[in-house]
N, CA, C and O atoms as a Tripos MOL2 file, in Angstrom:
@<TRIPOS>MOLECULE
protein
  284   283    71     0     0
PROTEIN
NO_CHARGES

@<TRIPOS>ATOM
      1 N           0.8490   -1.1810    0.0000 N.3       1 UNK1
      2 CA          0.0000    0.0000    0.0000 C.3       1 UNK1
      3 C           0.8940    1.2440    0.0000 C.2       1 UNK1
      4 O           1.6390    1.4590    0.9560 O.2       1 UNK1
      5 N           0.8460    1.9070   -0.8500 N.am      2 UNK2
      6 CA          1.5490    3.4280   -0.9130 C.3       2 UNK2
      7 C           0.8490    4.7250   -0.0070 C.2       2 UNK2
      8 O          -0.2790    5.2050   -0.1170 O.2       2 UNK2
      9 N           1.8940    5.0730    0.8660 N.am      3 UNK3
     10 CA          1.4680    6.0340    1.8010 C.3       3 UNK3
     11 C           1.0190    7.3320    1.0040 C.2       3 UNK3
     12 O           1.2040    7.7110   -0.1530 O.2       3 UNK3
     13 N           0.2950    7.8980    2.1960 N.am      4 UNK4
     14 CA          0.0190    9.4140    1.5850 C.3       4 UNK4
     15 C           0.7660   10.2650    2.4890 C.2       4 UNK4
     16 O           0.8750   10.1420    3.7090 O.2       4 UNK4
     17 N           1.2270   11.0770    1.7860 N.am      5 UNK5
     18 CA          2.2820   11.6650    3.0600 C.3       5 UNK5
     19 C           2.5080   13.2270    2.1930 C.2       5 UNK5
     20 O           3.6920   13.4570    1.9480 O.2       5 UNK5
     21 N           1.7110   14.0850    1.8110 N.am      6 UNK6
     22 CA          1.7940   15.6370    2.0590 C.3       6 UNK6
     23 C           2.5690   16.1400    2.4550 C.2       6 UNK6
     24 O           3.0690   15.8180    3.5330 O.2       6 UNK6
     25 N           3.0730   17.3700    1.5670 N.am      7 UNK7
     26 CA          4.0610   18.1550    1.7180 C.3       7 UNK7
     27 C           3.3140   18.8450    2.8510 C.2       7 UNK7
     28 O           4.1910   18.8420    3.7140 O.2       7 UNK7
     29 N           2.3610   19.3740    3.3450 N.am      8 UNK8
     30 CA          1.8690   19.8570    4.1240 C.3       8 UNK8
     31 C           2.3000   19.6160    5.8050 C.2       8 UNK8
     32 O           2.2850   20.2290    6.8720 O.2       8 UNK8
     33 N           2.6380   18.4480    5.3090 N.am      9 UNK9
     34 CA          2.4290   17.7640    6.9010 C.3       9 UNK9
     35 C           4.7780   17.7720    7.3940 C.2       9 UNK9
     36 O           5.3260   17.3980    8.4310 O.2       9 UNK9
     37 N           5.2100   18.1690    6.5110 N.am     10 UNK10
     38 CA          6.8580   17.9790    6.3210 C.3      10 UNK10
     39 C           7.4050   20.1370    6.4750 C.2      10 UNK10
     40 O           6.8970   21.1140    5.9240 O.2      10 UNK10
     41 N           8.2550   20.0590    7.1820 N.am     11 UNK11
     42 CA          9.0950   20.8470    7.0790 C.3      11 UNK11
     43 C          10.4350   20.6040    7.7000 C.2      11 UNK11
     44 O          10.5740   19.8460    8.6600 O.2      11 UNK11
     45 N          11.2240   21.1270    7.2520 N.am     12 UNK12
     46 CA         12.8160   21.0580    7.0810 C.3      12 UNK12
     47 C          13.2840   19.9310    7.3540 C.2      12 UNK12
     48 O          14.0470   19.7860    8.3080 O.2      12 UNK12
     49 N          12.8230   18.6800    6.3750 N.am     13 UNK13
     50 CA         13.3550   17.3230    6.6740 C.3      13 UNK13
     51 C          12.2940   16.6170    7.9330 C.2      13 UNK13
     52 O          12.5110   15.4930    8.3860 O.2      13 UNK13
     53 N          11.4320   17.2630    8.2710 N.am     14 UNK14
     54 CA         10.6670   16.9310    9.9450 C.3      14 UNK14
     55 C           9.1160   16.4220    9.0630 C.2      14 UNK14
     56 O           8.6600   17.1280    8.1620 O.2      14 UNK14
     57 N           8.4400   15.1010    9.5030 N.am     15 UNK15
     58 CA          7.1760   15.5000    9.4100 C.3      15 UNK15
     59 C           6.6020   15.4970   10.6550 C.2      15 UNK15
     60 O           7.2830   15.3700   11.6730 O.2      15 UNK15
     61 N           5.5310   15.6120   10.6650 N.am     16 UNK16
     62 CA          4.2850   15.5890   11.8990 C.3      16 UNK16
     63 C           4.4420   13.9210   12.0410 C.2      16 UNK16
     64 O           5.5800   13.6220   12.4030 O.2      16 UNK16
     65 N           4.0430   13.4030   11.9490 N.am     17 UNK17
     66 CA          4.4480   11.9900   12.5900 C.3      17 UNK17
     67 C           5.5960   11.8630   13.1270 C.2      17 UNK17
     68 O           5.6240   11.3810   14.2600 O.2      17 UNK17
     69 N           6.3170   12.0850   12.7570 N.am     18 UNK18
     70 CA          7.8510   11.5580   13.2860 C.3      18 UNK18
     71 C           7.7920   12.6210   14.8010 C.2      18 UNK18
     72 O           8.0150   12.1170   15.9020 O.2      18 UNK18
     73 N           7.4730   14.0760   14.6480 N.am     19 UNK19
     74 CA          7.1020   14.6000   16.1870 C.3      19 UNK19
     75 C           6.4060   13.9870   16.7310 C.2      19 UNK19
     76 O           6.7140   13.9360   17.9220 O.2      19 UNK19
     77 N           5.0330   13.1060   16.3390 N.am     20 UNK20
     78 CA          4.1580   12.8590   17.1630 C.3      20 UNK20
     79 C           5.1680   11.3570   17.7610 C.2      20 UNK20
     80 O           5.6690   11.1890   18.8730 O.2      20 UNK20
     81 N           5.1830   10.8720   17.1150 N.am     21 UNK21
     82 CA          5.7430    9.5780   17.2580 C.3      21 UNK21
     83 C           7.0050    9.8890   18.7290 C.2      21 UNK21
     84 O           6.9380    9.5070   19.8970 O.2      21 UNK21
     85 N           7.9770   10.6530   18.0770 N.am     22 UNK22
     86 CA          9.0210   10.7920   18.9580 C.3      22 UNK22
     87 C           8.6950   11.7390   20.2880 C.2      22 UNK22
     88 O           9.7100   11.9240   20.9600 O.2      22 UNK22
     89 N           7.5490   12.3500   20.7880 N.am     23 UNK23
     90 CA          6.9770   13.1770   21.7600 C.3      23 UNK23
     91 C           5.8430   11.4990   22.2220 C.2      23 UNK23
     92 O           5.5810   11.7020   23.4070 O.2      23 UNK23
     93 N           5.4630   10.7300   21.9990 N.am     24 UNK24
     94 CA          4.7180    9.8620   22.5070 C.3      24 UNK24
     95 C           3.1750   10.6550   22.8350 C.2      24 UNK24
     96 O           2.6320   10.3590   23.9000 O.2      24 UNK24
     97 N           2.6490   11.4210   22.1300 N.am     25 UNK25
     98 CA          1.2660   12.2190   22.0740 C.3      25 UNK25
     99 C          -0.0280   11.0370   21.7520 C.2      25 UNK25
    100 O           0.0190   10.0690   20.9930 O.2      25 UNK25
    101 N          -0.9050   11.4010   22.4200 N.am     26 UNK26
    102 CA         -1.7780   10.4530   22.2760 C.3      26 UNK26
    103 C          -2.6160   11.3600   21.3860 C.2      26 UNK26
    104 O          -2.2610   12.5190   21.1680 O.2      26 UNK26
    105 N          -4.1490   10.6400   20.6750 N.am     27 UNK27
    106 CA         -5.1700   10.6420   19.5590 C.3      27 UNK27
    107 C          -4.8390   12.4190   19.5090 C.2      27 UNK27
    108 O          -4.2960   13.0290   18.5880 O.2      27 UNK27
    109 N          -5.4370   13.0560   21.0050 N.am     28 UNK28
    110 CA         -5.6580   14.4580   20.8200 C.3      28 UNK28
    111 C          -4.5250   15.4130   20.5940 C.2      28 UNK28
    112 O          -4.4010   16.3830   19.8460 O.2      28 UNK28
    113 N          -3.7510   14.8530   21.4530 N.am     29 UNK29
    114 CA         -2.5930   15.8460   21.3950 C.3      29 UNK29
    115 C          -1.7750   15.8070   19.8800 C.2      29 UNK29
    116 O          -1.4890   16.8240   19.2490 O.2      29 UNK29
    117 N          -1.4940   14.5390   19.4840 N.am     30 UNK30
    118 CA         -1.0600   14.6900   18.2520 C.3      30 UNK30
    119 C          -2.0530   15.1310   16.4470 C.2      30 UNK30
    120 O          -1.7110   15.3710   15.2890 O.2      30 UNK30
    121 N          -2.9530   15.0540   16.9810 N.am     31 UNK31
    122 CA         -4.3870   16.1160   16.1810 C.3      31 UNK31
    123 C          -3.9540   17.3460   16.0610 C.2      31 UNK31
    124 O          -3.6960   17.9810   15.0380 O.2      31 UNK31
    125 N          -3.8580   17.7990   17.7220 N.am     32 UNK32
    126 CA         -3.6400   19.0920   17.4320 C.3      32 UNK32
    127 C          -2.5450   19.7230   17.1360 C.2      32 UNK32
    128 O          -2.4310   20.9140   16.8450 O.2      32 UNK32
    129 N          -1.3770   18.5660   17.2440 N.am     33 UNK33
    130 CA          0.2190   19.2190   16.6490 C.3      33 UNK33
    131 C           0.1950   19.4660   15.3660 C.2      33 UNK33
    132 O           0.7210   20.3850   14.7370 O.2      33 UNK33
    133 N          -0.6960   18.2530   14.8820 N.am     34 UNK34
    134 CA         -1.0130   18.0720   13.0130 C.3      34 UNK34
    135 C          -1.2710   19.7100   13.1910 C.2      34 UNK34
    136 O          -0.4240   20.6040   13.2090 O.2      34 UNK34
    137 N          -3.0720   19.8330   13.3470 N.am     35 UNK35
    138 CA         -3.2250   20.8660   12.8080 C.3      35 UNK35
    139 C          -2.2780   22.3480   12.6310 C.2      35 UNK35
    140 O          -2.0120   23.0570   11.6600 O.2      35 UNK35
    141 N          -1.8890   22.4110   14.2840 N.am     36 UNK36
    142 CA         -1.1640   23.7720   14.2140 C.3      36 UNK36
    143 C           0.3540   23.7420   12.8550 C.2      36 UNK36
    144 O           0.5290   24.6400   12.0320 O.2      36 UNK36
    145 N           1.3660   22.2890   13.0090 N.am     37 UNK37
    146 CA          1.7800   22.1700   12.1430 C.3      37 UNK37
    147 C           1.5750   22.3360   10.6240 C.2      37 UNK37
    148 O           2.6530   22.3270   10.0280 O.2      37 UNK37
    149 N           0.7670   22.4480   10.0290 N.am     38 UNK38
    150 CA         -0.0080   22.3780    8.7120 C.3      38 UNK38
    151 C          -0.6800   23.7650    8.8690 C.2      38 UNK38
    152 O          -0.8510   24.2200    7.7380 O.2      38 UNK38
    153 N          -1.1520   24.6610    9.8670 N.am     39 UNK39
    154 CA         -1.7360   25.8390    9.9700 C.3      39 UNK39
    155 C          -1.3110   26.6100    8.6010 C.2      39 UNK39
    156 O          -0.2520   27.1860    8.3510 O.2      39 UNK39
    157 N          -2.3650   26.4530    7.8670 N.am     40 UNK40
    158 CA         -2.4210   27.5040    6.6380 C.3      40 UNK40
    159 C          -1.6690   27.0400    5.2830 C.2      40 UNK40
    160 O          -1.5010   27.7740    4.3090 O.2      40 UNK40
    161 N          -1.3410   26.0020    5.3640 N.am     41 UNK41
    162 CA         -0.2620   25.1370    4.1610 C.3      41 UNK41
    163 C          -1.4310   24.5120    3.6120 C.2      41 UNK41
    164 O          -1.7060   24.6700    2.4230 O.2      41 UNK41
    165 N          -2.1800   23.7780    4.4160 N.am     42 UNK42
    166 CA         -3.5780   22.9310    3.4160 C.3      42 UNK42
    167 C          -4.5790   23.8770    3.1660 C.2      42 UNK42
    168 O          -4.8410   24.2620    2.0260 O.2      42 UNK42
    169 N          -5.3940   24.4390    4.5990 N.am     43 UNK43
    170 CA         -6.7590   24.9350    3.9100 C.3      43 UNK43
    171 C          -6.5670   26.4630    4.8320 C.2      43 UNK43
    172 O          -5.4730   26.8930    5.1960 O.2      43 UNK43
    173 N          -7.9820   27.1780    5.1110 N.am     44 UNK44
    174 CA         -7.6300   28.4010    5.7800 C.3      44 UNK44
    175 C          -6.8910   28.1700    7.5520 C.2      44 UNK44
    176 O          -7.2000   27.3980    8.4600 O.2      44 UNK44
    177 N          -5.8040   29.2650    7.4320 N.am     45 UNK45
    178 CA         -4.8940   28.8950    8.4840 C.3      45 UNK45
    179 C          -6.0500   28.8940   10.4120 C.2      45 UNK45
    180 O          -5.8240   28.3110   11.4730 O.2      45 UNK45
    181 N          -7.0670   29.7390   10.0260 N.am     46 UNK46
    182 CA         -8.1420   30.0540   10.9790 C.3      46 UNK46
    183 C          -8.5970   28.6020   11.2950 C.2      46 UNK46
    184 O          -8.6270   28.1520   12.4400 O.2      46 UNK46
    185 N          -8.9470   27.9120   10.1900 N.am     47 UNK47
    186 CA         -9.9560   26.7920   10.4310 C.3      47 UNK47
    187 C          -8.7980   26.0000   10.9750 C.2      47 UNK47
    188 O          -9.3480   25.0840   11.5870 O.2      47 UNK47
    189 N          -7.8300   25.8880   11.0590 N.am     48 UNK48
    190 CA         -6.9500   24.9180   11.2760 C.3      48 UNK48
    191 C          -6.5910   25.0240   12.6970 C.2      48 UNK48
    192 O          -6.5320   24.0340   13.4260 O.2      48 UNK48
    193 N          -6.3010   26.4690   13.1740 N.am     49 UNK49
    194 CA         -5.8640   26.7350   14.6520 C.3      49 UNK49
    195 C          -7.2160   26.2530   15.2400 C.2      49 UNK49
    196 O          -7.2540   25.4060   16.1320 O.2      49 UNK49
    197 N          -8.4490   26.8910   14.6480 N.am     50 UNK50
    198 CA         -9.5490   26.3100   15.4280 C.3      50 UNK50
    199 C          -9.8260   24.4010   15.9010 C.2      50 UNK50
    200 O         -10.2970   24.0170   16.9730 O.2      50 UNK50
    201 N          -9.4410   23.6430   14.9210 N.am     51 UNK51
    202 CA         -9.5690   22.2650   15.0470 C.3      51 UNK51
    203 C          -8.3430   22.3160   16.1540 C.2      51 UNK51
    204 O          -8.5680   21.7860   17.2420 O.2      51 UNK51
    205 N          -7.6510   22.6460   16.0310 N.am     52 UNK52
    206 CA         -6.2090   22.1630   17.1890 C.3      52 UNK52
    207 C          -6.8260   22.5350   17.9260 C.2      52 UNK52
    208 O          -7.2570   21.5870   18.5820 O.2      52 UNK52
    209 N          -7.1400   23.3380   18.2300 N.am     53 UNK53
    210 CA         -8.0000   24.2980   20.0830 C.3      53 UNK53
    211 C          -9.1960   23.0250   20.1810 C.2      53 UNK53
    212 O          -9.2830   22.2950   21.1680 O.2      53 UNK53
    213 N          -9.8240   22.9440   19.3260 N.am     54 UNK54
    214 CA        -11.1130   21.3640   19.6520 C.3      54 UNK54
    215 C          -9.9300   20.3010   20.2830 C.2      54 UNK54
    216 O         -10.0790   19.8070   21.4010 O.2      54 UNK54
    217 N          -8.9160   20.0530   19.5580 N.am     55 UNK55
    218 CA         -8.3440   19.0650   20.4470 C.3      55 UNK55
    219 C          -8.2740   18.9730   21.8300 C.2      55 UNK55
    220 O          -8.8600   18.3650   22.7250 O.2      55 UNK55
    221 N          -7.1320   19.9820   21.6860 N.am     56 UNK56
    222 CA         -6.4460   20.4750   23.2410 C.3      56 UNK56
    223 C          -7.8880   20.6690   24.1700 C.2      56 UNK56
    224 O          -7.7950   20.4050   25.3690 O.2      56 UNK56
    225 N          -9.3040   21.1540   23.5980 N.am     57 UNK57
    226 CA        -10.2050   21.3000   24.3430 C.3      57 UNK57
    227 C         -10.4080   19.8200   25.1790 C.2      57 UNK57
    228 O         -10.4970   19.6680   26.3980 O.2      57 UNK57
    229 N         -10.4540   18.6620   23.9790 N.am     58 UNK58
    230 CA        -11.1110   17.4350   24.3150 C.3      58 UNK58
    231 C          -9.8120   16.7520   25.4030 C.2      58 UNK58
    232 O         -10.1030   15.7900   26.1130 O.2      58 UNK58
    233 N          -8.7800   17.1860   25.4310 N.am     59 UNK59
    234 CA         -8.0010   16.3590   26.2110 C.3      59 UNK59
    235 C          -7.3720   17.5010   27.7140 C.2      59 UNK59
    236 O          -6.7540   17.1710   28.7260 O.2      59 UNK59
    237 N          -7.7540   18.5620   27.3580 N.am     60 UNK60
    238 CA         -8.1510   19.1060   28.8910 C.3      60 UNK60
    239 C          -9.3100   18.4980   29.4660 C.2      60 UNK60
    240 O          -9.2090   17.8140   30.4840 O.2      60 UNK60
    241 N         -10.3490   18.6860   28.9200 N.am     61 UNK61
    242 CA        -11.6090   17.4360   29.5580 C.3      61 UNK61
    243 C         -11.1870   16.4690   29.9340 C.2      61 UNK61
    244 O         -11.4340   16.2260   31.1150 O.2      61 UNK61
    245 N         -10.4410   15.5470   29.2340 N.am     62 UNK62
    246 CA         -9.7820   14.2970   29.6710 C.3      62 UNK62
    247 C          -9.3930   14.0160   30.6140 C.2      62 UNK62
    248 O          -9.6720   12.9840   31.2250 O.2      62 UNK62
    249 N          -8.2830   15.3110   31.1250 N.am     63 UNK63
    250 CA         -7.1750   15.6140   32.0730 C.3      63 UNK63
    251 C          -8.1070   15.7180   33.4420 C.2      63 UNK63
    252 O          -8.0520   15.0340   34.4640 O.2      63 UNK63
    253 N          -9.1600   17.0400   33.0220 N.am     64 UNK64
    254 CA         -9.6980   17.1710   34.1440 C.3      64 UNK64
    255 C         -10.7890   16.2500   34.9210 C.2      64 UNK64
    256 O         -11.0270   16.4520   36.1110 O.2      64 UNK64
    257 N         -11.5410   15.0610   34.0590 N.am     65 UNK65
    258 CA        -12.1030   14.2580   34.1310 C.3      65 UNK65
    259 C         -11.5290   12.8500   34.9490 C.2      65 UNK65
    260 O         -12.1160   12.0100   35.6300 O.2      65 UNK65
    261 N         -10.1850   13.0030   34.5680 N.am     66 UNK66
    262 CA         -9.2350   12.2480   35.1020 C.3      66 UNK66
    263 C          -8.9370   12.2840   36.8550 C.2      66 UNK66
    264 O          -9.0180   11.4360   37.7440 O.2      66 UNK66
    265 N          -8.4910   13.9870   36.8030 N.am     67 UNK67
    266 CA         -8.4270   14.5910   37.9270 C.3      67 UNK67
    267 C          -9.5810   14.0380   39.3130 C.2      67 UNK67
    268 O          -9.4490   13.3860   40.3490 O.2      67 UNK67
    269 N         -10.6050   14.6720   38.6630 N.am     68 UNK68
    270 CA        -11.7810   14.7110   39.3330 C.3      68 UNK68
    271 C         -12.6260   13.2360   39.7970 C.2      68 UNK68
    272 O         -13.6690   13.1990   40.4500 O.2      68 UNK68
    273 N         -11.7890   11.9600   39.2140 N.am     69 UNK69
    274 CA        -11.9850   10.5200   39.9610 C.3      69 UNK69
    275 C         -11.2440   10.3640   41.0260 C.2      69 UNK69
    276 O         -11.5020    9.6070   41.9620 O.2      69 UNK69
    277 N         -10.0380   11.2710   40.8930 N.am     70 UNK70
    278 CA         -9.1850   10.8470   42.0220 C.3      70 UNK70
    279 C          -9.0700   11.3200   42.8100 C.2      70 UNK70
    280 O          -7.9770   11.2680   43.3750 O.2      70 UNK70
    281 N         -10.2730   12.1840   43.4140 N.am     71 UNK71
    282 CA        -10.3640   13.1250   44.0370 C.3      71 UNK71
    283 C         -11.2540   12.6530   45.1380 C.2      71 UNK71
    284 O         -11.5870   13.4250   46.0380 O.2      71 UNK71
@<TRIPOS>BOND
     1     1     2 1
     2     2     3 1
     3     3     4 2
     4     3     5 am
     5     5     6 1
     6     6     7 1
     7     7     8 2
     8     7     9 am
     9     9    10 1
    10    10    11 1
    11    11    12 2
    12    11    13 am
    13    13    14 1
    14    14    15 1
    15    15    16 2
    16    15    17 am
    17    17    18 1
    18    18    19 1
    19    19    20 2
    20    19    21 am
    21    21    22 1
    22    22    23 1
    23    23    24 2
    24    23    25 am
    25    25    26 1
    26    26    27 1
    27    27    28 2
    28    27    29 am
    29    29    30 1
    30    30    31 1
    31    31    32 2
    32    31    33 am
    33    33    34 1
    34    34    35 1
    35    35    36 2
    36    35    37 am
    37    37    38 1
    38    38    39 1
    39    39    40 2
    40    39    41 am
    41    41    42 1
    42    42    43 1
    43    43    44 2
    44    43    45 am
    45    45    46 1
    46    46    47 1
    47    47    48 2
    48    47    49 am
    49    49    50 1
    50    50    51 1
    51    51    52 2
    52    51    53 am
    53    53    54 1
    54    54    55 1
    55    55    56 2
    56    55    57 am
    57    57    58 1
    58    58    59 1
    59    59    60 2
    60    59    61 am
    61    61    62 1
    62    62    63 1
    63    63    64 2
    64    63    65 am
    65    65    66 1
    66    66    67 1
    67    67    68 2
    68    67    69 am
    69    69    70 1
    70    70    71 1
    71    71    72 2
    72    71    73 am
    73    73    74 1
    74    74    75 1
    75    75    76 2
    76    75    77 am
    77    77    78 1
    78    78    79 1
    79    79    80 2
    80    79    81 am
    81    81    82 1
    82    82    83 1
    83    83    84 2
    84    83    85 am
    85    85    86 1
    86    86    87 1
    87    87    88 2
    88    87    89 am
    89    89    90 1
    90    90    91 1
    91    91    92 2
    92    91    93 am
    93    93    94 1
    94    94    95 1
    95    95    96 2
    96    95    97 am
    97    97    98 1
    98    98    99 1
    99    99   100 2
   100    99   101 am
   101   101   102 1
   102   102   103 1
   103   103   104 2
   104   103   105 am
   105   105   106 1
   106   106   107 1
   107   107   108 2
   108   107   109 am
   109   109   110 1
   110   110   111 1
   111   111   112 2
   112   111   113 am
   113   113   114 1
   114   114   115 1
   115   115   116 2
   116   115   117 am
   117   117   118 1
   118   118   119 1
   119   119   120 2
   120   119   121 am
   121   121   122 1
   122   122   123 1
   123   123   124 2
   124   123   125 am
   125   125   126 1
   126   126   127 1
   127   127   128 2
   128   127   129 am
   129   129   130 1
   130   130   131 1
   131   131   132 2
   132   131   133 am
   133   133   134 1
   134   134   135 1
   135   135   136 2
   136   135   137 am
   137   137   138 1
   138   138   139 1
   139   139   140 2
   140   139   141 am
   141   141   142 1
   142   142   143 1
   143   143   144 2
   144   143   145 am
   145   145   146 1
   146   146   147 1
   147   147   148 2
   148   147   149 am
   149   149   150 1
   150   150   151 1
   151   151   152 2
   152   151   153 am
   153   153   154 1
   154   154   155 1
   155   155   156 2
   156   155   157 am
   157   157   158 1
   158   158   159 1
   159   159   160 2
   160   159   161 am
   161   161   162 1
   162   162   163 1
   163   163   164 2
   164   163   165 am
   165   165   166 1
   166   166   167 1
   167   167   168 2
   168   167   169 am
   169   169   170 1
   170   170   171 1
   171   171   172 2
   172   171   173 am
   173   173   174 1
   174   174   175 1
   175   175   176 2
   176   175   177 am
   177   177   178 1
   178   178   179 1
   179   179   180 2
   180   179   181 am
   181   181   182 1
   182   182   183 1
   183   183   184 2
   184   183   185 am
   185   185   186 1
   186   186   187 1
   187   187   188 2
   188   187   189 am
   189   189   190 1
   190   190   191 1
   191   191   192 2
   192   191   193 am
   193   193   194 1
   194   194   195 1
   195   195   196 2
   196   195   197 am
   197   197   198 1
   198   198   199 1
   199   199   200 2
   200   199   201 am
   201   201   202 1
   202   202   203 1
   203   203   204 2
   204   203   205 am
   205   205   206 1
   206   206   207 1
   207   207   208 2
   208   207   209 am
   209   209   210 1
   210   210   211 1
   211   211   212 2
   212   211   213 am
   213   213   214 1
   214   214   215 1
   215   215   216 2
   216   215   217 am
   217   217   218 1
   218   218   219 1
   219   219   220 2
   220   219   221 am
   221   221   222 1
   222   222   223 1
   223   223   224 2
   224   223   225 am
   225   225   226 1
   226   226   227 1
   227   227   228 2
   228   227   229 am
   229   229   230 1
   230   230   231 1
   231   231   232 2
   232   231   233 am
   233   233   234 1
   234   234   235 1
   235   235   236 2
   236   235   237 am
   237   237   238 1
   238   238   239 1
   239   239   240 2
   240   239   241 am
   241   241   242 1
   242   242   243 1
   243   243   244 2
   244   243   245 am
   245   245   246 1
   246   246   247 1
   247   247   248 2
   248   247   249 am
   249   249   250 1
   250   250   251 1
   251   251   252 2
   252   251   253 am
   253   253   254 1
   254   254   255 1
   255   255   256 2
   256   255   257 am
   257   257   258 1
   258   258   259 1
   259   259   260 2
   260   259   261 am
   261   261   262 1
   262   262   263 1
   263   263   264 2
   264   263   265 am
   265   265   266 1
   266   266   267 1
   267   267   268 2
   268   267   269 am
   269   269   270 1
   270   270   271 1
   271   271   272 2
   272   271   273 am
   273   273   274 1
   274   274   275 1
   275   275   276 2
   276   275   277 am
   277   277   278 1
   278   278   279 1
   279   279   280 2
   280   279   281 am
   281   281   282 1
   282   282   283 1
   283   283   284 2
@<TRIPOS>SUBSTRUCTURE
     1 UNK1         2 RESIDUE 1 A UNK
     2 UNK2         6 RESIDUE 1 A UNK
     3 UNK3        10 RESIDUE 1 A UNK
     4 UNK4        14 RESIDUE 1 A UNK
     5 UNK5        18 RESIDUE 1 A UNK
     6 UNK6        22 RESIDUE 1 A UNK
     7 UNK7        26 RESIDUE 1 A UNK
     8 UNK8        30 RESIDUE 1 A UNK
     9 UNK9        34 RESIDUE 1 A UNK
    10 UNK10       38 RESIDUE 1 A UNK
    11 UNK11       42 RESIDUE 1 A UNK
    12 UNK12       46 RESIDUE 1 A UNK
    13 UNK13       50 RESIDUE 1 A UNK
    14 UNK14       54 RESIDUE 1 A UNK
    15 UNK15       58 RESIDUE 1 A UNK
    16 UNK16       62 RESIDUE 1 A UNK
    17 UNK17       66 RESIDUE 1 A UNK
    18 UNK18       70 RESIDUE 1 A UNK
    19 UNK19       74 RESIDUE 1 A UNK
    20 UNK20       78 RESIDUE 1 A UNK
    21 UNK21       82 RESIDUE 1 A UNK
    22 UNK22       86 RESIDUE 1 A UNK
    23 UNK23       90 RESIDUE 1 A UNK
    24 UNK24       94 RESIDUE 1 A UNK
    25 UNK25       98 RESIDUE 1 A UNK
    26 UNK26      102 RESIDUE 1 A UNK
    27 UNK27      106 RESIDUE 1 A UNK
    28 UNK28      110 RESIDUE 1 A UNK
    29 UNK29      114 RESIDUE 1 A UNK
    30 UNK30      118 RESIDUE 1 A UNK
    31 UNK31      122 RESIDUE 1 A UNK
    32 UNK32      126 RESIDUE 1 A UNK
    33 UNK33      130 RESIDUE 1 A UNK
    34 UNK34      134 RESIDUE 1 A UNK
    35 UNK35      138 RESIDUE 1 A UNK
    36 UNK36      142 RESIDUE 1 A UNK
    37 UNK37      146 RESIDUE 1 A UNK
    38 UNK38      150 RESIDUE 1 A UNK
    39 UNK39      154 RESIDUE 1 A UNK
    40 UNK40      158 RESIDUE 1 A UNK
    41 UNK41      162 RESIDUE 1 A UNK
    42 UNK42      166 RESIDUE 1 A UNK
    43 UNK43      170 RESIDUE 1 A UNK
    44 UNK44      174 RESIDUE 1 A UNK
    45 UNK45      178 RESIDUE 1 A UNK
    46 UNK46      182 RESIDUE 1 A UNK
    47 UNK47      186 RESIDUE 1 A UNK
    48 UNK48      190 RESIDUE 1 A UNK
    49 UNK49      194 RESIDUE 1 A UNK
    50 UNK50      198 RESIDUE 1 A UNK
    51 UNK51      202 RESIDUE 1 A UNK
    52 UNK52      206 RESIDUE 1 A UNK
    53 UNK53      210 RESIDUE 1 A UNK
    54 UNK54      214 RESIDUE 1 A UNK
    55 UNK55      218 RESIDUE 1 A UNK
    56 UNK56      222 RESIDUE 1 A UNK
    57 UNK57      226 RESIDUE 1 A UNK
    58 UNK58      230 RESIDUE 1 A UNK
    59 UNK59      234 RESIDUE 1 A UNK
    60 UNK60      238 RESIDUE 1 A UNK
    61 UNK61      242 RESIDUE 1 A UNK
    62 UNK62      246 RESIDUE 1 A UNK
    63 UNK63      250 RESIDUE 1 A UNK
    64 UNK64      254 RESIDUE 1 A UNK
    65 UNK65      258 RESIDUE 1 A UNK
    66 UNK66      262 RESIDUE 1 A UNK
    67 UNK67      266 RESIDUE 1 A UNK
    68 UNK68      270 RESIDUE 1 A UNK
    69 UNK69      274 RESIDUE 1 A UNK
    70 UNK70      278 RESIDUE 1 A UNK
    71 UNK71      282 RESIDUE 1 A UNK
């Protein structure tokens, strides 16, 4: 199977996977590295910061949801 792998997602020899991968980011956090990474290279740079902030939203919930059992 031939990957898809976007110039979008690559700068200076770096892609977004290889950060996500080598930072150990889970579903959300590495969503939202994508997006901010790619901010404005694929589609409008607005819509893009906005999806990263949905991330980081859903895994502060997480965090604090987390919190709040062990409490």
């Amino acid at each position: 199977m031939d990957e898809i792998r976007p110039d979008y997602y690559k700068a200076n020899g770096l892609e977004a996977f290889d950060v996500i991968d080598a930072f150990n980011f889970n579903f959300n956090l590495g969503n939202a590295f994508k997006y901010i990474a790619r901010a404005g290279k694929k589609d409008n740079k607005v819509e893009d910061l906005k999806k990263a902030i949905t991330y980081l939203n859903r895994e502060i919930e997480k965090c604090q949801d987390i919190a709040n059992i062990g409490q």
